[in-house]
C-alpha positions in Angstrom: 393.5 224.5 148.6 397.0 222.7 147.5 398.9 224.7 149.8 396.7 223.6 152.9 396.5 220.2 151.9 400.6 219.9 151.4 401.0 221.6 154.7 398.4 219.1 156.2 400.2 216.2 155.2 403.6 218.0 156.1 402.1 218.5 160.0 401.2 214.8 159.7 404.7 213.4 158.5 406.8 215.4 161.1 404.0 214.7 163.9 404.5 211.1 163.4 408.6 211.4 162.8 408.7 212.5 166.2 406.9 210.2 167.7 409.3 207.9 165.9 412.1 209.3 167.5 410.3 208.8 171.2 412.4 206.8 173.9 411.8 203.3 174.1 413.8 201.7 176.3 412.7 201.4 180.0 414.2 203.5 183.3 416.1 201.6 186.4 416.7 203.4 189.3 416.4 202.8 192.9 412.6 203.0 192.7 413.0 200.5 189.6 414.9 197.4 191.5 418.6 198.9 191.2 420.6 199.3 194.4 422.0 202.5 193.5 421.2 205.7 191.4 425.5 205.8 190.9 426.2 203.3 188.9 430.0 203.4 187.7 429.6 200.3 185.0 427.3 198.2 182.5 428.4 194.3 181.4 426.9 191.7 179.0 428.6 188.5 179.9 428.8 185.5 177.5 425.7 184.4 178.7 423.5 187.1 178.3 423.4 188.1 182.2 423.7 192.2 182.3 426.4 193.3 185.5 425.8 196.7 187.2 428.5 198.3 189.0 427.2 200.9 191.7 428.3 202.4 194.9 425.7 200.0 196.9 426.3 196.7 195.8 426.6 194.5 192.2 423.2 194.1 190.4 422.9 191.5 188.0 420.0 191.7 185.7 418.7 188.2 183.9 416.2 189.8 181.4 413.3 190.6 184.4 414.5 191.1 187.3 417.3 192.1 189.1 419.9 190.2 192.2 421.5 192.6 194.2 425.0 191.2 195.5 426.4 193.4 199.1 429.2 193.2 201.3 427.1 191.5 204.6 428.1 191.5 208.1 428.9 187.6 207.6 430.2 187.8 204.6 429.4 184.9 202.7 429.7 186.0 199.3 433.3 187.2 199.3 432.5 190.4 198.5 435.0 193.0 200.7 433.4 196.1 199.7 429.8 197.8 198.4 431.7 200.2 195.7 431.7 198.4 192.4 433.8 200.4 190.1 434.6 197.7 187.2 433.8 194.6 185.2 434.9 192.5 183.0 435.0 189.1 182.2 437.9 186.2 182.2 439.3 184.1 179.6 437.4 181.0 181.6 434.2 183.1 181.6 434.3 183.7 185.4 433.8 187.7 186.3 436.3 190.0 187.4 435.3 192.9 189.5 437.6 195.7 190.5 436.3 197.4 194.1 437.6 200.8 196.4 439.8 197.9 198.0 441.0 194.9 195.5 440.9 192.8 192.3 438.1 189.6 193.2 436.8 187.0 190.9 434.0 185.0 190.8 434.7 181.4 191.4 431.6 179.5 191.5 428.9 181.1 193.7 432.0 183.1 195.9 434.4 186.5 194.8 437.4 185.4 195.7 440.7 188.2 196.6 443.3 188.5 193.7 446.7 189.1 195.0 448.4 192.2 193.6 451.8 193.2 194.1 454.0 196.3 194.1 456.8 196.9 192.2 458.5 195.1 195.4 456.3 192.3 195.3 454.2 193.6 198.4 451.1 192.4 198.8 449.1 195.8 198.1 445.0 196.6 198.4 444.2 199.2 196.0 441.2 201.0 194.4 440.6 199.6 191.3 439.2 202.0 188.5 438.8 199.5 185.5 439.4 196.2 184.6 440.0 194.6 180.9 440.5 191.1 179.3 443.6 191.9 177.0 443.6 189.5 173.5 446.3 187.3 175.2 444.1 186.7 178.1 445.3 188.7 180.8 443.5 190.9 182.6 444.7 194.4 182.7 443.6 196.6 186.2 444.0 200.1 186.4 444.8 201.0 190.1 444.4 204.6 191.7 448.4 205.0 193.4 449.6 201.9 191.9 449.1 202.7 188.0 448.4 200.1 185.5 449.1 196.4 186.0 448.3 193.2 184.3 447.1 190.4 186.0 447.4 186.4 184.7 444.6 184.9 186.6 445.1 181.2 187.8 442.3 181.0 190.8 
């Protein structure tokens, strides 16, 4: 009678411990508001904003729903390409994305272009693979061709 009862209440605390264990979190994918199932980067800005980088467009994410950012025929919002690859955020707070084609940043409602330069100071367009605010304030940008620069932005 012991032995069944211990067993019992064995079945019962590993029954619920898995249940414990259970995901929680919630699923966003292209049937859940995202732009794109490739995503290549998650960031938490100061304020609490969440940036998705994906091969169709930024997504930013406020807490309920999501803005999708694209490239548009007209162009408006500055940005020059659909593939996201990199975030990061500036000493000023403003974001830096890194793209297939350059550096931009985010000055006020518009990404603005970054000039880079080659090692001949030749105004280059590269694909950027990651971006990083270094503890002096610069922003580091690894490049595909180009290798690693670093980037004092003053836009």
């Amino acid at each position: 009678m012991i032995s069944r009862l211990k067993f019992g209440i064995l079945f019962l605390v590993c029954f619920f411990s898995t249940l414990a264990w259970a995901q929680n979190g919630k699923l966003f994918n292209t049937d859940n508001q995202l732009s794109s199932n490739l995503a290549t980067q998650v960031f938490q800005d100061s304020n609490g904003f969440i940036w998705i980088a994906t091969r169709n467009g930024l997504n930013v994410y406020d807490g309920y729903n999501f803005m999708v950012i694209r490239k548009t025929y007209n162009n408006s919002n500055g940005l020059n390409s659909n593939y996201i690859n990199c975030i990061t955020q500036d000493e000023k707070e403003r974001i830096v994305l890194g793209t297939n084609k350059s550096l931009l940043i985010l000055n006020g409602k518009r990404f603005c272009n970054v000039p880079m330069l080659d090692s001949r100071n030749k105004p280059i367009n590269t694909y950027v693979t990651q971006v990083s605010r270094l503890h002096n304030g610069d922003i580091a940008v690894v490049t595909s061709g180009y290798g690693i620069m670093t980037k004092k932005i003053d836009a």
